[in-house]
C-alpha positions as CSV (number, residue, x, y, z in Angstrom):
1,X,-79.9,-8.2,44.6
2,X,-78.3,-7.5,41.1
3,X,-80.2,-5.1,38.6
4,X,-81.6,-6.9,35.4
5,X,-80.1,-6.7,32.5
6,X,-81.3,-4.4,29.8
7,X,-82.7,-6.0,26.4
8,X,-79.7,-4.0,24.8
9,X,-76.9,-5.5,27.0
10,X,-74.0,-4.6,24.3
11,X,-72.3,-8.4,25.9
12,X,-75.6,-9.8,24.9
13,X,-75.4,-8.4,21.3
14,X,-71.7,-9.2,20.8
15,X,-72.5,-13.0,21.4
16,X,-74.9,-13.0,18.8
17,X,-72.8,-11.2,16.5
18,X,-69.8,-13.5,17.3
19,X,-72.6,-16.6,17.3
20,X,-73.4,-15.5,14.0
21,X,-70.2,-15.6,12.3
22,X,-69.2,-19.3,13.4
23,X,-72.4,-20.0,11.3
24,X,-71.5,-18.2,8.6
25,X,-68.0,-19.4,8.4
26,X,-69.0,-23.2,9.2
27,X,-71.8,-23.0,6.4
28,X,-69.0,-21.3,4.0
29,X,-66.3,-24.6,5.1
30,X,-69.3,-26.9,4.5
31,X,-70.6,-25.7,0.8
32,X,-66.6,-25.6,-0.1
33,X,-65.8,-29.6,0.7
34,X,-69.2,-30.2,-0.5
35,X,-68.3,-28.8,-3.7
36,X,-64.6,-30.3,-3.4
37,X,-66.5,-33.3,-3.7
38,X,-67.8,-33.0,-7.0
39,X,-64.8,-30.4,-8.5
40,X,-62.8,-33.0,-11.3
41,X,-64.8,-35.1,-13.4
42,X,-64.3,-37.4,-16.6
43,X,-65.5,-38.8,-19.1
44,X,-64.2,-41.9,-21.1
45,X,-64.8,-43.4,-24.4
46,X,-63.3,-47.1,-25.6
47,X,-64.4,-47.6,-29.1
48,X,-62.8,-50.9,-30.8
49,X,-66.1,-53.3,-32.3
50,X,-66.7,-51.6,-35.3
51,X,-69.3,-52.6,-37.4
52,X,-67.8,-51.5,-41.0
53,X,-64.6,-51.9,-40.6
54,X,-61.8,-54.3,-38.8
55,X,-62.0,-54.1,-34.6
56,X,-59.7,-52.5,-33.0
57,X,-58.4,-54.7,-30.2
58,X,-57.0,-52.1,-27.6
59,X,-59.1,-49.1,-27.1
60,X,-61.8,-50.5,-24.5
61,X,-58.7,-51.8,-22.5
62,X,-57.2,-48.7,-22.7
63,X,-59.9,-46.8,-21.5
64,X,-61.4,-48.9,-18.9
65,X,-57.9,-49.0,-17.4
66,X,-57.9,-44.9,-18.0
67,X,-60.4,-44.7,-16.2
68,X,-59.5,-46.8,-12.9
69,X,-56.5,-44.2,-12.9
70,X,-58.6,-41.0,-12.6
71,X,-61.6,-42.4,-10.3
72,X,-58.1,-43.3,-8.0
73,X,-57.6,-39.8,-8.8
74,X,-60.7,-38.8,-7.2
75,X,-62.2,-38.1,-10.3
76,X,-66.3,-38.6,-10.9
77,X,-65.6,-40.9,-13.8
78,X,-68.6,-42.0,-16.7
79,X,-67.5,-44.7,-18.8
80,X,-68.5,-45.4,-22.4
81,X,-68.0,-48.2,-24.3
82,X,-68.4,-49.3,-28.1
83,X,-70.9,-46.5,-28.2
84,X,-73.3,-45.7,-31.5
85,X,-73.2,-42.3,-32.5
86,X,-76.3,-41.4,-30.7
87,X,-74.8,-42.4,-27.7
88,X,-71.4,-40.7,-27.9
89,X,-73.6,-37.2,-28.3
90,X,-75.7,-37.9,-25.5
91,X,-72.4,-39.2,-23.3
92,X,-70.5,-35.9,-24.4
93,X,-73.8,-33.4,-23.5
94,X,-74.6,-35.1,-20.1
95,X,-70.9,-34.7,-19.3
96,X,-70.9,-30.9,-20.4
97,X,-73.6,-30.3,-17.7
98,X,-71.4,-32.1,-15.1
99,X,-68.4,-30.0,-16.2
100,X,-69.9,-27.0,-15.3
101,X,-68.2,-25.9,-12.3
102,X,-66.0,-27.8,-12.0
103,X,-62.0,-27.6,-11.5
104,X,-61.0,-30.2,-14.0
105,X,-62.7,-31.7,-16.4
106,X,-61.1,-34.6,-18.8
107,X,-62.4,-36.8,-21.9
108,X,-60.2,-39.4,-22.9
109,X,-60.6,-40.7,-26.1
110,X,-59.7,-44.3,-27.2
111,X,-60.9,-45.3,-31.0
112,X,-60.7,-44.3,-34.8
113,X,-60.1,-40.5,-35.7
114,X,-60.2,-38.5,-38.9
115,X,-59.4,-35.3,-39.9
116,X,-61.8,-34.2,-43.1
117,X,-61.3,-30.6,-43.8
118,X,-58.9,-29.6,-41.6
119,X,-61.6,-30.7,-38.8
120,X,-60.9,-33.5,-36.5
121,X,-64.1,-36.1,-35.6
122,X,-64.2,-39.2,-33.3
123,X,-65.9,-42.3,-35.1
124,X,-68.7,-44.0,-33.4
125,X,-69.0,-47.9,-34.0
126,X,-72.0,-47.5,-35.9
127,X,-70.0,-45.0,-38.9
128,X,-70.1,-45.9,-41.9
129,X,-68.7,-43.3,-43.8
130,X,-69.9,-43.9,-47.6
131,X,-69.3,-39.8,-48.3
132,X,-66.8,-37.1,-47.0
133,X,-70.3,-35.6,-46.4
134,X,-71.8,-38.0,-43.9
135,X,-69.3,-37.2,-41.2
136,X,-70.9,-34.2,-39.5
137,X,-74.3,-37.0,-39.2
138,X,-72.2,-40.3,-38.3
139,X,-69.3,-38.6,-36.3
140,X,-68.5,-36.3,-33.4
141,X,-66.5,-33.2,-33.8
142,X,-63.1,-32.6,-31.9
143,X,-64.2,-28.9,-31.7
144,X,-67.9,-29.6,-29.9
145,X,-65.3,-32.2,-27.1
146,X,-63.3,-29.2,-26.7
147,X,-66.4,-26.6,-25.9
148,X,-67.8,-29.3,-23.2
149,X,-64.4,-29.5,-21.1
150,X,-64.0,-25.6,-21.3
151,X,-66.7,-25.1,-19.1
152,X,-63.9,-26.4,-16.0
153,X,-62.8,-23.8,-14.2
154,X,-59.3,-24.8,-14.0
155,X,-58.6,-27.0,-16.5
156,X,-60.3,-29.1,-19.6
157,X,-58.3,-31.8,-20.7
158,X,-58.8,-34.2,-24.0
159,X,-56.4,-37.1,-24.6
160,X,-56.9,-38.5,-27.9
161,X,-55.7,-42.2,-28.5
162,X,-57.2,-42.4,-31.7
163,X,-54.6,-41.4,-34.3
164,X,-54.4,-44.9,-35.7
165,X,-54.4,-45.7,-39.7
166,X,-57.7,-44.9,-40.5
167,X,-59.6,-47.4,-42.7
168,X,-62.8,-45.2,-43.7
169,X,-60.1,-42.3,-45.4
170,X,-59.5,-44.9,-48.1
171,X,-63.1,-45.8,-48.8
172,X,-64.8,-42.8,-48.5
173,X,-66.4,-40.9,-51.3
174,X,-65.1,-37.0,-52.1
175,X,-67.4,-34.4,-53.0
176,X,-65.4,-32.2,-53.7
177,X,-62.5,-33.2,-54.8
178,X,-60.3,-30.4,-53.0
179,X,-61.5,-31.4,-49.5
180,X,-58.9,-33.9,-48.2
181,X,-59.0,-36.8,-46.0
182,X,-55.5,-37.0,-44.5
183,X,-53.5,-39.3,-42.7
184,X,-54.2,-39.0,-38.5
185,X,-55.5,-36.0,-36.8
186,X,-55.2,-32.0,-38.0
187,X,-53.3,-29.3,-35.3
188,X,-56.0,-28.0,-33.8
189,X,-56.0,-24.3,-31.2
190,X,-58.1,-24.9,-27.9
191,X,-59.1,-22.3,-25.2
192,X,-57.3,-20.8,-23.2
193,X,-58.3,-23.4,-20.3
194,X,-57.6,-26.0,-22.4
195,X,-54.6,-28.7,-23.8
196,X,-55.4,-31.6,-25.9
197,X,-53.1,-34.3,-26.1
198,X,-52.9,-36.2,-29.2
199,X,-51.1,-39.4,-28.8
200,X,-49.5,-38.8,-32.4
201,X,-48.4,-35.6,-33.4
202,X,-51.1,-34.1,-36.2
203,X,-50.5,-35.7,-39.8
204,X,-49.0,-39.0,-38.6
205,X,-50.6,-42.1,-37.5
206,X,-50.1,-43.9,-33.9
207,X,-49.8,-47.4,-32.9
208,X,-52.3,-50.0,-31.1
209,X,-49.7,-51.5,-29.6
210,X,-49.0,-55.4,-29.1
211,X,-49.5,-55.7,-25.4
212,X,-53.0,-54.7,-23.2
213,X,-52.7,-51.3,-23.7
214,X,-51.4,-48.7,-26.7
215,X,-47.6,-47.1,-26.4
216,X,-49.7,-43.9,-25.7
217,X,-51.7,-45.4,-23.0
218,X,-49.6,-47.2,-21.3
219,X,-46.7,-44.5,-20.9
220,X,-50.1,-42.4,-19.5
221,X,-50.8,-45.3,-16.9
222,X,-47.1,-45.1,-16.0
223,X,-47.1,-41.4,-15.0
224,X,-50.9,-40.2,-14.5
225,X,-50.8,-41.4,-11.0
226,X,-47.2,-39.6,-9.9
227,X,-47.4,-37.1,-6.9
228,X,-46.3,-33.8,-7.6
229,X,-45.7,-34.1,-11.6
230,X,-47.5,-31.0,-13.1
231,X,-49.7,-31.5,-16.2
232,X,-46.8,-30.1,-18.6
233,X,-44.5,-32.4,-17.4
234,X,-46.4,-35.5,-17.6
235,X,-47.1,-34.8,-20.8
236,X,-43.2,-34.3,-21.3
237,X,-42.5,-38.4,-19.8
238,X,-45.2,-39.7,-21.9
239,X,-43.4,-38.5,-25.3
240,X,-40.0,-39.2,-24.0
241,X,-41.6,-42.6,-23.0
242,X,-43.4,-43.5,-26.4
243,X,-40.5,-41.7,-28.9
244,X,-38.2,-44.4,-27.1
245,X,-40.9,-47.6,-27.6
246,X,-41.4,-46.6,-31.1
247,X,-37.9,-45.7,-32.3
248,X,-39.1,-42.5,-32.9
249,X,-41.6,-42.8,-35.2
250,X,-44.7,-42.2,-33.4
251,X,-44.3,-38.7,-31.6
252,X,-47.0,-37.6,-28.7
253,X,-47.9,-33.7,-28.9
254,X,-49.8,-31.5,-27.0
255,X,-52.1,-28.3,-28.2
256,X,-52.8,-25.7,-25.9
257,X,-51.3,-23.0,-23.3
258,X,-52.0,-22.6,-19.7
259,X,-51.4,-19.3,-17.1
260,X,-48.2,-19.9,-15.0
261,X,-50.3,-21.7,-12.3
262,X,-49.3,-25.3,-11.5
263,X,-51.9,-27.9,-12.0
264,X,-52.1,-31.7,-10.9
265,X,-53.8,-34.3,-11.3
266,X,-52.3,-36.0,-7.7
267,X,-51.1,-33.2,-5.5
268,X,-47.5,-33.3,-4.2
269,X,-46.8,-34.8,-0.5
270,X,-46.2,-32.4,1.7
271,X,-42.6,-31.6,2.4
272,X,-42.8,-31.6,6.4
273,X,-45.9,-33.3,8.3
274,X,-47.6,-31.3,10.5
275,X,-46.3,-31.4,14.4
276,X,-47.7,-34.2,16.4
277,X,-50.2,-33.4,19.2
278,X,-49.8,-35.1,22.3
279,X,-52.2,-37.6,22.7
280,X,-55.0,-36.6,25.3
281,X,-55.3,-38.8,28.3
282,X,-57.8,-41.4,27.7
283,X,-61.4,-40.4,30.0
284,X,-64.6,-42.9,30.4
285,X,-67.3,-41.7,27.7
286,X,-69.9,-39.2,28.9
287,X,-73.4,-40.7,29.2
288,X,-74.6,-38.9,26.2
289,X,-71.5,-40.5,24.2
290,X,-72.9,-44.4,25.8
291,X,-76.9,-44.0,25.1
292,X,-75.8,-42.6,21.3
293,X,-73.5,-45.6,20.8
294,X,-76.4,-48.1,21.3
295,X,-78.8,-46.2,19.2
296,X,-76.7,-44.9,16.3
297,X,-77.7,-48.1,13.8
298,X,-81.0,-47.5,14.8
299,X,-83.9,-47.5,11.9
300,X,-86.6,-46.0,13.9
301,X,-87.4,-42.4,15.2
302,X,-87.9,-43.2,18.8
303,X,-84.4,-44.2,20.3
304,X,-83.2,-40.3,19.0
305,X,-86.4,-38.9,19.8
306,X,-86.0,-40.2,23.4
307,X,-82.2,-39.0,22.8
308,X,-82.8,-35.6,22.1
309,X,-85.3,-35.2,25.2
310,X,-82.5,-36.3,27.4
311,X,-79.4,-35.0,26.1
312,X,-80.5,-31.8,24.2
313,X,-77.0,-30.3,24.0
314,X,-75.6,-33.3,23.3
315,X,-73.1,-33.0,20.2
316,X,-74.8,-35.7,18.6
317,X,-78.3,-33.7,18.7
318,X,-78.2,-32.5,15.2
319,X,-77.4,-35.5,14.0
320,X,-80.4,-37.2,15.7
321,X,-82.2,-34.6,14.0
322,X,-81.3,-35.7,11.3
323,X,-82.0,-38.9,11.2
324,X,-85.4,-38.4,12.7
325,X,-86.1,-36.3,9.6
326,X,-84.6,-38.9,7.2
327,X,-86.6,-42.1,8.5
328,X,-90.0,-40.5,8.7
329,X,-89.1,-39.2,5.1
330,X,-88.7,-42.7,4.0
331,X,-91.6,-43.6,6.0
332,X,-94.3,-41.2,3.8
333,X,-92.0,-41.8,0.7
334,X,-93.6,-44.2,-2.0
335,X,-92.4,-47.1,-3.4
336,X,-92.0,-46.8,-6.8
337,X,-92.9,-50.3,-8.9
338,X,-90.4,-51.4,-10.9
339,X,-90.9,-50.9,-14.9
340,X,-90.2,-53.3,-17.2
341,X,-86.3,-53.4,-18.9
342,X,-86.7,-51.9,-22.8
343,X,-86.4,-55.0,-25.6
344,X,-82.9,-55.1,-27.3
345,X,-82.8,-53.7,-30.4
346,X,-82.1,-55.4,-33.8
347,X,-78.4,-55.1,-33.2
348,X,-78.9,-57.1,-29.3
349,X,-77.6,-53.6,-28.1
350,X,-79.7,-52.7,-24.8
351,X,-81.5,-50.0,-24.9
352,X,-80.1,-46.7,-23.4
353,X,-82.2,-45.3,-21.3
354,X,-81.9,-46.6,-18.2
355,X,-84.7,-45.2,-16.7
356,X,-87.0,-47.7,-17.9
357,X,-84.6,-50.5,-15.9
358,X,-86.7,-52.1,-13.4
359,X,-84.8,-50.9,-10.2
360,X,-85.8,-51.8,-6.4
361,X,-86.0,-48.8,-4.1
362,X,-84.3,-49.4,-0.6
363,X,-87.1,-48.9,1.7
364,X,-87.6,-48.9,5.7
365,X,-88.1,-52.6,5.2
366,X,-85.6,-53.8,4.0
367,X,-83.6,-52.2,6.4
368,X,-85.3,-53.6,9.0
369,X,-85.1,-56.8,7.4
370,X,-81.3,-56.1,7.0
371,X,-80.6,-55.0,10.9
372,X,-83.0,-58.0,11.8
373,X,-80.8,-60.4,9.9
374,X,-77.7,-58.8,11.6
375,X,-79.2,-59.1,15.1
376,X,-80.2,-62.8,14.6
377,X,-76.4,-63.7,13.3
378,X,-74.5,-61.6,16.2
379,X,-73.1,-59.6,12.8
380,X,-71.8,-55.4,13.7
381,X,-73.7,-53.5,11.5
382,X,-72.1,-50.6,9.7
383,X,-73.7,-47.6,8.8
384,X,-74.2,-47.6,4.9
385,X,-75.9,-45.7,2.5
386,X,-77.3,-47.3,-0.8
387,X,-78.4,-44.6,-3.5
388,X,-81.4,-46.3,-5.7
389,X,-83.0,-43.2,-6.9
390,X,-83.2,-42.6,-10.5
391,X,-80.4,-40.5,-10.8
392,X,-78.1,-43.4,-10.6
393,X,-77.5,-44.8,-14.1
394,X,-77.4,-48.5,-14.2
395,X,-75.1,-50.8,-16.0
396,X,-73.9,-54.6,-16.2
397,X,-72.3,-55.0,-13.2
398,X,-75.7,-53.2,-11.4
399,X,-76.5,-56.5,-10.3
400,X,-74.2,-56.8,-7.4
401,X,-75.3,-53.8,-5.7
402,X,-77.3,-55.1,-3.0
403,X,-77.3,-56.9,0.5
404,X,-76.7,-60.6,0.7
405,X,-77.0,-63.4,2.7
406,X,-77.6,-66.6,4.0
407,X,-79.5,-69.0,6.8
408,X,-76.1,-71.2,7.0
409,X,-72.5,-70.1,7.7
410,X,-69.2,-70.8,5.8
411,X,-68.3,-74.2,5.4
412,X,-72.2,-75.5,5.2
413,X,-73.2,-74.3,8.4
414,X,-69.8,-75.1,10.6
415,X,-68.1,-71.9,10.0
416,X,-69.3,-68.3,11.1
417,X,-71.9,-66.5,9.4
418,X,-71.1,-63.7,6.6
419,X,-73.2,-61.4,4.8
420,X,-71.9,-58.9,1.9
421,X,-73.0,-55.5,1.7
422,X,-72.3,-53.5,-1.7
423,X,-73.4,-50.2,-1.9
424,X,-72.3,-48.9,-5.4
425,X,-70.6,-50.2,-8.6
426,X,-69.1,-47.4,-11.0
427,X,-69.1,-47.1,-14.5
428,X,-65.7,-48.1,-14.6
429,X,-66.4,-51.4,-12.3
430,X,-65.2,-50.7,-9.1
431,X,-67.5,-52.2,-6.5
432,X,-67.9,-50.7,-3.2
433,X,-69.1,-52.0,0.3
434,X,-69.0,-54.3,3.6
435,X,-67.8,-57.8,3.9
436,X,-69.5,-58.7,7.5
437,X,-67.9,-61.8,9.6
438,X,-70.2,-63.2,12.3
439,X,-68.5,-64.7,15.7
440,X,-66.6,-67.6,15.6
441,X,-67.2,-71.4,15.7
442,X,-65.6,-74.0,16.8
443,X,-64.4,-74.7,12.8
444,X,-63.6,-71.3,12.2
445,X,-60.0,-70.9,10.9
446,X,-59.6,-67.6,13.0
447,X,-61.0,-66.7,16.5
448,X,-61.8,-63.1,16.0
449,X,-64.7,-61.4,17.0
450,X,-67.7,-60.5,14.7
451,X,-66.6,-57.2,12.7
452,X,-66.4,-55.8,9.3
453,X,-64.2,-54.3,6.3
454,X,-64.8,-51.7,3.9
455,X,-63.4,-52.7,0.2
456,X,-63.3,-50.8,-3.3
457,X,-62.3,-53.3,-5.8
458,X,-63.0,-53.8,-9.3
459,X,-65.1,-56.3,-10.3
460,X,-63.3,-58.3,-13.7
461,X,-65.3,-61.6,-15.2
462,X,-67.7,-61.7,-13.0
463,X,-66.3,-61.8,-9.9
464,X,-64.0,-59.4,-7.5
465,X,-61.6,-60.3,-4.5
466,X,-62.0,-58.7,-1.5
467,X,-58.0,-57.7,-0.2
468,X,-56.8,-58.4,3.2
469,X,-59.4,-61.2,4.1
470,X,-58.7,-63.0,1.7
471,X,-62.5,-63.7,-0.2
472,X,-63.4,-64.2,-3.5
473,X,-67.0,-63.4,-4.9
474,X,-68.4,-64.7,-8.0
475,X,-71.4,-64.4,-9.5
476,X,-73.4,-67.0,-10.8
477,X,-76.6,-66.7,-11.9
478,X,-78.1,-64.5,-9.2
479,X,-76.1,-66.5,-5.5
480,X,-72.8,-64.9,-5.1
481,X,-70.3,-67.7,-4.2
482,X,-67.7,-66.9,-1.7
483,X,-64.6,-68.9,-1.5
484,X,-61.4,-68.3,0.9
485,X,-58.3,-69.8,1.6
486,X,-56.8,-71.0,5.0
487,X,-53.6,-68.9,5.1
488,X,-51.4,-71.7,7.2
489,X,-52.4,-73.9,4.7
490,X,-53.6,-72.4,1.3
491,X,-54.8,-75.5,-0.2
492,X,-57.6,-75.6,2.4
493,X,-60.5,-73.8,1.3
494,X,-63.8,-72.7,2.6
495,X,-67.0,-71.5,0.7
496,X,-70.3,-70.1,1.2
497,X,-73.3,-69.1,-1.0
498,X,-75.3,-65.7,-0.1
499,X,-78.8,-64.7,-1.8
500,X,-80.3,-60.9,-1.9
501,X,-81.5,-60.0,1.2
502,X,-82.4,-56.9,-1.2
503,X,-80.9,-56.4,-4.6
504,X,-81.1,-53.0,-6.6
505,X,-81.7,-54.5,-9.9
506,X,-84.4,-57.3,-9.7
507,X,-83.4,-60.0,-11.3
508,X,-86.0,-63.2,-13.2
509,X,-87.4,-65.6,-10.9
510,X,-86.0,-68.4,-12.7
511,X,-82.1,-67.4,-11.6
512,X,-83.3,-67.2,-8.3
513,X,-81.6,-69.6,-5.7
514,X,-83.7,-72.5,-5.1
515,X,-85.0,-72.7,-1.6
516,X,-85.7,-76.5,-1.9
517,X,-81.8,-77.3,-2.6
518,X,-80.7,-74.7,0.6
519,X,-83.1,-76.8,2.3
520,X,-82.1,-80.0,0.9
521,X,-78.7,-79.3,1.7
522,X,-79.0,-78.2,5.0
523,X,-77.3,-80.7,7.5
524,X,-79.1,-82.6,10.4
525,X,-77.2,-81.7,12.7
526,X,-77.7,-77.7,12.1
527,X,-81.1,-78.5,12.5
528,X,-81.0,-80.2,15.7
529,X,-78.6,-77.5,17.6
530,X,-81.5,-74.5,15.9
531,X,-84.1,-76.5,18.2
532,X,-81.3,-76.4,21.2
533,X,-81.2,-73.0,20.9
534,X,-83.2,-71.1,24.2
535,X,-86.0,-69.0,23.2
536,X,-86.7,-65.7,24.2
537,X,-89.6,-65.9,27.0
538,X,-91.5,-63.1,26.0
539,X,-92.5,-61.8,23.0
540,X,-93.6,-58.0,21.5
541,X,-96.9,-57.3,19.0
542,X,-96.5,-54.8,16.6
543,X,-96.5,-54.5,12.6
544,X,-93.6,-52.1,12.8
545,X,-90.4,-51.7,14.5
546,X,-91.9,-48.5,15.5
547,X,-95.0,-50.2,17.5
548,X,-92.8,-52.6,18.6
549,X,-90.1,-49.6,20.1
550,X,-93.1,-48.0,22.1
551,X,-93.8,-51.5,23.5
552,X,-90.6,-52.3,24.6
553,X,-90.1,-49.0,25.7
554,X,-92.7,-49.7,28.5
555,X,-90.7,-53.0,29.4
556,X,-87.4,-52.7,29.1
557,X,-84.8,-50.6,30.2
558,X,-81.6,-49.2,28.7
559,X,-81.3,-47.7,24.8
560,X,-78.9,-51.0,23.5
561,X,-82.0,-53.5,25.1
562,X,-85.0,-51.6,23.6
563,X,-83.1,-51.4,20.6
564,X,-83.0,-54.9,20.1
565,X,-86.0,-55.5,21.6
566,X,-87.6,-53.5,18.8
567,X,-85.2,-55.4,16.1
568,X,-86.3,-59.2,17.1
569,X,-90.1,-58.7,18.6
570,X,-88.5,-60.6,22.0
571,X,-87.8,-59.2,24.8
């Protein structure tokens, strides 16, 4: 018989020690990409309806399409448009806050500038500018721009479009009579972590431009999206680029120095790819990999609960953990009752705050409602998270975010069913999501199984397509109309209407689709094959999915059956 160990085994202490360190190095990897995450941010301003003076037709194109570039850039984009004076102080404040910490931090500026003073401002829409003396009250200082991005660790970046023939310079009143009001922009001397690009060099004046976007802007769009071009050198392309447009007269300059460390905004590919592994030969799935494959869309804690009692060193177990931790959060969380949207004020501008925007919280039930939906249509589920906290500012396009669906497939019933699944829309209007495909019909064009796509795409006029299916989704009043095309035959098209399921921003009950015309226009013969349809022979009692899981936990066997069980009440 072999001696017990001591308490002290040095092997024993050694595997803690080593234990230990993989914690402390995996926590250290983790906090880094969490902060990756959240290291380049941006802020962009389009101001062109002014109310004093003539509007300027380009800037809220050229920075809406600015600011598609950077969020493809990875950056955390906020988007401001036609914004009062108020509003440009609280836009450039909140976005000092998110600069903190972060690697690169940019404001791009599209709009009216003036230089009073030697001082550079950015007009709001609301300026009026009677006096050389109302500026520091009705504009926003180049200088207090420059302080916000210089909190990036890296780099802060301000590109200034606005270096236009000013219209308030020759109406404004002098008080003294020394102080001038000159012709574009002033030179100006940043930080050391920062370069400011005007788009015409200081003392001359800068075109809009005839096409969508400015000769400044659109030399930017050309190159801001190049792999490997440092910051210097794209800089260098977009004065070559406007000099030529302009025949010269309209030069791009840049203020500012940086260290001898090469910064971009898209990385350079790497020169050689890594060396290929050999692919590992293909084994059956452990049982641990099979039970958490039927229970990983689950909404309930028992199926990980039973998960972690059976496979307690499974790699999936702190997973389950999680999840157990985040739906009996939800459970105890309250739902928090809409408030009413704030009254537009006397200009029919909304009112800023968006925390007074009536907003629906996700809850446990509508997920439920959402799986039970997806069960009853055979659709694949994907995991997806919708954010509905307050945090989240809201903003015209809000209205999408939400699930939808409908009782009838494409085609009024003879095609499969759909349902669309958006989970965010940025300030900049890029829509994100699930388009979800049920299985096929006998009139379905193609005979794929049920699945689903991911899509990012930016939502113009209402509407967005979704690439690679092809779908197109409008909005009209509050039904999103879906339309596709037969690709054999383009001309033959197919469409479907889909209603909130759940919808982040409620809206009136008098948009809503009517339930009498769905039901008006639902065919006989959809009605007749429903009542073919076998029912289930037994049935489960229970208020909640997670009454109903402890049921069918008693009955049926296997985590996919109870799973569905649970979903449907049937068994």
């Amino acid at each position: 018989m072999l001696p017990s160990l001591p308490v002290f085994y040095p092997g024993n202490q050694l595997m803690r020690n080593f234990r230990a360190a993989v914690f402390l190095v995996t926590s250290l990897l983790f906090a880094q990409s969490a902060l990756a995450q959240q290291s380049r941010v941006a802020l962009v301003i389009g101001n062109g309806t002014y109310e004093k003076v003539p509007e300027l037709p380009n800037p809220t194109r050229d920075a809406a399409d600015i600011g598609r570039a950077l969020e493809r850039l990875d950056f955390k984009v906020t988007q401001v448009k036609n914004a009062t004076a108020q509003e440009m102080r609280k836009a450039v404040v909140d976005f000092g806050r998110s600069a903190e910490g972060s690697d690169i931090a940019v404001v791009f500026y599209a709009g009216h500038g003036l230089e009073v003073g030697g001082e550079n401002w950015l007009i709001p829409i609301s300026a009026e500018l009677r006096s050389d003396t109302d500026i520091e009250s009705e504009a926003i200082s180049l200088r207090s721009v420059s302080l916000q991005v210089s909190k990036a660790r890296k780099l802060g970046l301000v590109i200034l479009d606005a270096c236009r023939n000013n219209p308030f310079a020759a109406k404004m009143k002098r008080s003294i009579s020394t102080r001038a009001v000159a012709r574009g922009l002033a030179p100006t001397e940043p930080s050391d972590n920062v370069l400011i690009a005007y788009a015409a060099r200081d003392g001359t004046t800068a075109s809009d431009g005839d096409g969508r976007n400015s000769p400044f802007t659109a030399s930017l769009l050309r190159h801001i999206e190049t792999s490997g071009l440092e910051i210097s050198f794209l800089f260098r392309r977009v004065r070559d680029d406007v000099m030529a447009a302009t025949k010269r007269e309209q030069q791009p300059f840049v203020y500012g120095s940086l260290s001898k460390e090469e910064i971009y905004l898209k990385a350079p590919a790497a020169n050689a790819r890594a060396p290929v592994a050999p692919s590992p030969v293909p084994t059956a799935p452990a049982e641990d990999e099979k039970s958490w494959l039927a229970i990983r869309t689950s909404t309930v804690a028992g199926p990980y609960e039973e998960f972690l009692a059976r496979y307690p060193r499974s790699s999936h177990a702190a997973e389950a953990r999680q999840r157990i931790k985040d739906i009996k959060a939800k459970e105890v969380a309250a739902v928090s009752p809409p408030v009413a949207s704030p009254a537009p004020d006397a200009g029919g501008r909304q009112g800023t705050d968006t925390k007074a925007v009536a907003r629906n919280l996700f809850a446990p039930e509508d997920n439920q409602k959402v799986a039970a939906i997806a069960a009853a249509q055979q659709l694949k589920l994907p995991n997806f998270t919708i954010s509905s906290s307050e945090d989240v500012s809201l903003k015209s396009d809000s209205r999408f975010v939400g699930v939808w669906s409908n009782k009838r497939g494409w085609t009024n019933g003879k095609g499969r069913y759909a349902m669309l699944i958006v989970t965010e829309v940025s300030d900049t209007g890029l829509a994100k999501g699930y388009y979800l495909w049920g299985p096929p019909t006998k009139a379905s064009w193609a005979k794929d199984e049920a699945g689903y796509r991911s899509f990012a795409e930016y939502i113009t006029d209402n509407k967005f397509s979704i690439a690679g299916t092809p779908v197109t989704v409008r909005m009209e009043k509050n039904v999103l109309a879906l339309s596709s095309f037969r690709k054999e035959n383009p001309s033959e098209t197919a469409n479907i209407e889909l209603g909130p399921v759940w919808q982040l921003v409620p809206m009136p009950q008098d948009v809503a689709p009517s339930a009498k015309r769905e039901k008006a226009s639902q065919p006989h013969a959809i009605k007749k094959e429903s009542t073919a349809e076998p029912h289930a022979p037994a049935s489960v009692g229970g208020g909640s999915m997670e009454e109903r899981y402890r049921a069918c936990k008693k009955l049926v066997k296997g985590f996919a059956r109870r799973e569905a069980c649970a979903r449907t009440g049937v068994i």
